[in-house]
C-alpha positions in Angstrom: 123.8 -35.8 -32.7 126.7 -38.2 -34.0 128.8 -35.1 -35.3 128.5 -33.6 -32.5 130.6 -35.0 -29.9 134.0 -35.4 -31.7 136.5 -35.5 -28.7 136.9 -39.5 -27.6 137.1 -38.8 -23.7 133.4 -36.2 -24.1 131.8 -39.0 -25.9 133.0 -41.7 -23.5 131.5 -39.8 -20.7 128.5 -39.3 -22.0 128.0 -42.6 -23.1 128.4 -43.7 -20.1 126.5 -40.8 -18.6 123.8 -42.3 -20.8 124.1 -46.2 -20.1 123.5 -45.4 -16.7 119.8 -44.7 -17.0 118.5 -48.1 -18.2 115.9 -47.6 -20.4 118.7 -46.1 -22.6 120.9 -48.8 -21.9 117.8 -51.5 -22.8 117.6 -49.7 -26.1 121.2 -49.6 -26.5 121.7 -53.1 -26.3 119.2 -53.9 -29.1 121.2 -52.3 -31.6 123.8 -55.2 -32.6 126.5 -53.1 -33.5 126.5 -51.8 -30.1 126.4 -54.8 -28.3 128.8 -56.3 -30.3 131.1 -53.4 -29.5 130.4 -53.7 -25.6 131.1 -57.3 -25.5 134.1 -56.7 -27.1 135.3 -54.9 -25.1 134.5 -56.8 -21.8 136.1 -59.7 -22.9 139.6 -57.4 -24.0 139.5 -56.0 -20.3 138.7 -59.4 -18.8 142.4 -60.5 -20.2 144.9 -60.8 -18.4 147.2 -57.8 -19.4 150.6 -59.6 -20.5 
């Protein structure tokens, strides 16, 4: 399954798709890596954009 979504924008959308239901979310968030990479993020877009 990991090779198979190469395109950036696909595999957004269907994470996304995915973290919408939230027992898949729940699991996500157990894998550090993952959460790591999501908090990340929220705290890059929580910046103020200079």
């Amino acid at each position: 399954m990991r090779g198979l979504v190469v395109d950036q924008q696909v595999a957004a959308q269907v994470a996304t798709d995915l973290l919408r239901r939230p027992s898949v979310a729940f699991k996500a968030m157990t894998d550090n890596t993952a959460r790591h990479q999501v908090n990340h993020v929220q705290v890059e877009q929580a910046r103020p954009a200079t």
